[in-house]
N, C-alpha and C positions, 0 to 999 in steps of 0.2 A: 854356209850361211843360210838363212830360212828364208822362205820367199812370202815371209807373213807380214801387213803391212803393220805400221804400230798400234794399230787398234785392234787388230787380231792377237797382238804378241798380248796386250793390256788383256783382252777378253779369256787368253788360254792361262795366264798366271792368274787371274780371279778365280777362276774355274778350277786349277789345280788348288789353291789356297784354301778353298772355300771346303774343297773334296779334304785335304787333310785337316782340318778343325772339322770337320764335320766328324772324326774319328778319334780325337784326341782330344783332350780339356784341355782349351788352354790355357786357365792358370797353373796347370800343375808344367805344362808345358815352359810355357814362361818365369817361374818361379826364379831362377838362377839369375837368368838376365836383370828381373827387379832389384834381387839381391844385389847382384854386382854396382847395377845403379846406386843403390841408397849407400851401399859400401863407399861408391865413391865421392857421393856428397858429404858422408859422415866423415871422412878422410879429407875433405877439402874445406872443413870450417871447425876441424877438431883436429890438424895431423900430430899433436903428440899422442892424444890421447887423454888430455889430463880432465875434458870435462864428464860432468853426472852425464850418465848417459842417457837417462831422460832430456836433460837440455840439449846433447849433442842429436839427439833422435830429431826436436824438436827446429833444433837450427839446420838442420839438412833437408827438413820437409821446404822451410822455408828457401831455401838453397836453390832446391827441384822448382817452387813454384817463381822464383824467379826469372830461372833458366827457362821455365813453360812460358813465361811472359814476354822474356827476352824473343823465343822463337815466335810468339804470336805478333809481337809486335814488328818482325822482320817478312815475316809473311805478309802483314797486310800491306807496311811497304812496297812488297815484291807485286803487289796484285795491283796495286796501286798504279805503279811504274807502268806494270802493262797495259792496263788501263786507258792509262795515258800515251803510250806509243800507238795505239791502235783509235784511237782518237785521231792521233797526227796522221795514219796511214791512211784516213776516209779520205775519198776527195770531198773537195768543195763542189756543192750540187749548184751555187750560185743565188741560190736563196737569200733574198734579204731577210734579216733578221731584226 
């Protein structure tokens, strides 16, 4: 087990991250995985197959950007939440308000 705290662990995968994109493109890197993505939207608003594939291209995009909205809107939830937990963790300084 590493005796690295988690801001060292966070500072040496940036580091390593940064070191291999700094050697490799990464879209050609990532290509496959986009692929598989759109595969799977295209497959998830088209699974026989039976539409123009322009429309089915077109309804997948939209698929993605819902799903992107879905996750936007659960993150700001999330920040939100803490937000608020760390509000209730202040003490009261006694200040009249």
């Amino acid at each position: 087990m590493s005796n690295l705290s988690p801001t060292e662990r966070s500072l040496r995968a940036r580091h390593a991250a940064l070191t291999r994109w700094s050697h490799t493109d990464s879209a050609e890197a990532s290509e496959a995985a986009r692929r598989r993505q759109l595969d799977r939207y295209e497959h998830e608003v088209d699974p026989d197959g039976l539409l123009d594939p322009a429309e089915r291209t077109r309804r997948a995009d939209r698929a993605r950007k819902a799903h992107m909205a879905d996750l936007a809107r659960r993150s700001a939830k999330s920040r939100r939440l803490k937000r608020e937990l760390a509000q209730d963790d202040r003490p009261d300084l006694g200040g009249a308000a």
